[in-house]
N, C-alpha and C positions, 0 to 999 in steps of 0.2 A: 504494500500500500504506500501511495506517494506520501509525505508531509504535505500539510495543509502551507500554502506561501503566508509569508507575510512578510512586514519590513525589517530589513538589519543594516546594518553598517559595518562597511570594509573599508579596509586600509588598501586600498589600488595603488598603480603606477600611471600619470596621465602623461599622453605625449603633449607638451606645445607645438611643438615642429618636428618637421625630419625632412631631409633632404639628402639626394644623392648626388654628387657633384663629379665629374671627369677631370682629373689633373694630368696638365701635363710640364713633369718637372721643369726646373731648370735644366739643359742642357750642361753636360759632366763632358771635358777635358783633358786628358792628361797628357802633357808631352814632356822632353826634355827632363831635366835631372828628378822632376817626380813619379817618371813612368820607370825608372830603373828601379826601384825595390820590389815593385809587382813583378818585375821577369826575372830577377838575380835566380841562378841554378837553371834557369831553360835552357841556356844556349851554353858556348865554349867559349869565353871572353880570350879564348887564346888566337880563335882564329875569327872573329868576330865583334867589331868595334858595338853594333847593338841590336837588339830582339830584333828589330825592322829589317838591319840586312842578313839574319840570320834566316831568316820567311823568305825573303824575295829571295833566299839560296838556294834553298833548300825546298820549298815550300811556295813557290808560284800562287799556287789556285789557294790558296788559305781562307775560310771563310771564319769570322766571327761571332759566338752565340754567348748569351749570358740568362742570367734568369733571378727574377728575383726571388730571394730570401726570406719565406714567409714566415719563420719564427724568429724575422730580427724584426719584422715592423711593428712600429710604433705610433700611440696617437696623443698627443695633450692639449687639454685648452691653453691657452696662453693668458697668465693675469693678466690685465691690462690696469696699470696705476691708479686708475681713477676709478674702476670697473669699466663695464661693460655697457658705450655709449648708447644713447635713445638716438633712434636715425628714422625722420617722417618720409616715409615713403609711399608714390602715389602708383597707387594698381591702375593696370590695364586700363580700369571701368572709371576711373577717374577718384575712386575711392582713397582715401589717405589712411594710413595707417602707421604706428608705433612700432619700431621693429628696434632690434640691438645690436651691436657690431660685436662678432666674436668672430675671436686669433682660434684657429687650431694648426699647431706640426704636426707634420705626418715626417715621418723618418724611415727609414731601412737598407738593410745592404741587399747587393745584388754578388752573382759569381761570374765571372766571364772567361769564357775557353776560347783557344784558338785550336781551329779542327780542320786538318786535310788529310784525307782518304780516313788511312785508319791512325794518325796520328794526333794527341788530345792533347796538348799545352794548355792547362788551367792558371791563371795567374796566382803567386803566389800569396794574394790577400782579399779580401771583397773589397768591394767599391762601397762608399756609404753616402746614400740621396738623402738630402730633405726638401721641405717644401713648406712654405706658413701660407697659408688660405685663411683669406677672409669671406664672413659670410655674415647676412643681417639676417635677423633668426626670431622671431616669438623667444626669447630669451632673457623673463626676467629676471629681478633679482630672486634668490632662492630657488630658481633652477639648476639644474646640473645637465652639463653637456657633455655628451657621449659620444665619441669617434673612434671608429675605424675603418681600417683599409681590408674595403673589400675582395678587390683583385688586383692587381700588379702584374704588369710586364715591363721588359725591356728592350730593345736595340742596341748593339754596340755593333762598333768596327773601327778594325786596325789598318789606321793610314799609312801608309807607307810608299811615299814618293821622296823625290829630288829633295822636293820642300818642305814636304809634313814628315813626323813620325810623332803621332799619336795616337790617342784611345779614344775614341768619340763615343758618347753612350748617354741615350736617350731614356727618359721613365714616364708608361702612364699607370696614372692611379685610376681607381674606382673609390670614393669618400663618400663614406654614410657617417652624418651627424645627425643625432638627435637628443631635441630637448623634452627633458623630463622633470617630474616630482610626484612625491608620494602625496595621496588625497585623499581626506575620509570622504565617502560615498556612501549615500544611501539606496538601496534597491530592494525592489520586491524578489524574496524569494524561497526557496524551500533547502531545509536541511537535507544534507545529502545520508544515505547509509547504506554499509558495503552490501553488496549483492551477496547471493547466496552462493557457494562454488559447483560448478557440476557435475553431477554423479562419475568423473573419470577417474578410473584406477590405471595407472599405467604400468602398472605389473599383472602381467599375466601369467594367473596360478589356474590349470587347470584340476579339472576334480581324483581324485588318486582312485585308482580301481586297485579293490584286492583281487588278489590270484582265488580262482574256486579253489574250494576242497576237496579233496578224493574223502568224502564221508565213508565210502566203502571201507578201508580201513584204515583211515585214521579220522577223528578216534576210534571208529570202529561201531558196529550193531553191539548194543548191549543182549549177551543172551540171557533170556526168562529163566 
């Protein structure tokens, strides 16, 4: 039998906002004497002045892959000194509205190989991206904002001409933030109670037969 509803009060979590937003980092660089400790041990600095002509020797068709590093990324609000400013903003429809300016970092590393045919040179260290996004948010005071990175990729490639020898490497993100707080609510409704379990036995005992008897003799006819 159901409970009868009535009203009670919970303790919820209500969204203000949420939005999903496409980043695309700053553009990552590496040349000259900072791109030497990511290759030190790849090549043979005996016969070889650096990584760049040590590819184009050996390694013509060389392509670049990397990937980002989904248990390095990171997400935080950023204080802002004064908080989190009031910004009137005018919708579509001509509507105005009160919205808040919040900072969120998003950070994380990525790995990057270089790969031809069957050979895999991984750089000796990750690459580490960030990124500060700003965003005007239903966010106000005594809400808590919540970010992370949903999906992540990358781009690299290893230049290596006359004029360049560097690491070039690109990052998009996927950013989900949302704003939140906890709210007592009131709602109609019914106590819950656990159901009953059913009838399954998952061991299966079938029923034991005894062997007949040779009653002939044993025990045997009693004689008169």
């Amino acid at each position: 039998m159901k409970s009868k509803k009535h009203n009670i009060c919970i303790n919820a979590e209500k969204v203000y906002d949420w939005v999903m937003r496409p980043v695309e980092v700053q553009p990552i660089s590496i040349t000259g004497p900072s791109l030497a400790p990511y290759t030190a041990g790849l090549f043979d600095t005996t016969d070889f002045d650096s990584f760049c002509e040590f590819l184009t020797a050996h390694h013509p068709c060389y392509t670049t892959k990397c990937r980002v590093l989904e248990d390095t990324l990171y997400t935080q609000e950023i204080t802002q000194p004064n908080g989190r400013q009031k910004v009137e903003v005018t919708l579509p429809n001509g509507e105005t509205v009160i919205l808040y300016r919040v900072k969120v970092l998003a950070k994380g590393q990525i790995e990057v190989a270089v790969v031809d045919e069957n050979d895999c040179y991984t750089l000796n260290d990750t690459v580490e991206f960030f990124t500060i996004q700003t965003l005007y948010l239903c966010a106000p005071k005594g809400t808590c904002v919540d970010a992370c990175i949903i999906e992540g990729e990358c781009d690299a490639e290893f230049v290596c001409t006359e004029n360049f020898q560097q690491l070039d490497i690109s990052v998009s993100l996927c950013l989900d933030v949302t704003v939140t707080d906890y709210v007592k609510v009131e709602i109609e409704a019914a106590y819950c109670n656990p159901r009953h379990e059913l009838p399954i036995n998952d061991v299966v005992c079938g029923t034991y037969k005894r062997p007949p008897n040779c009653d002939v003799i044993f025990p045997g006819m009693t004689k008169e």
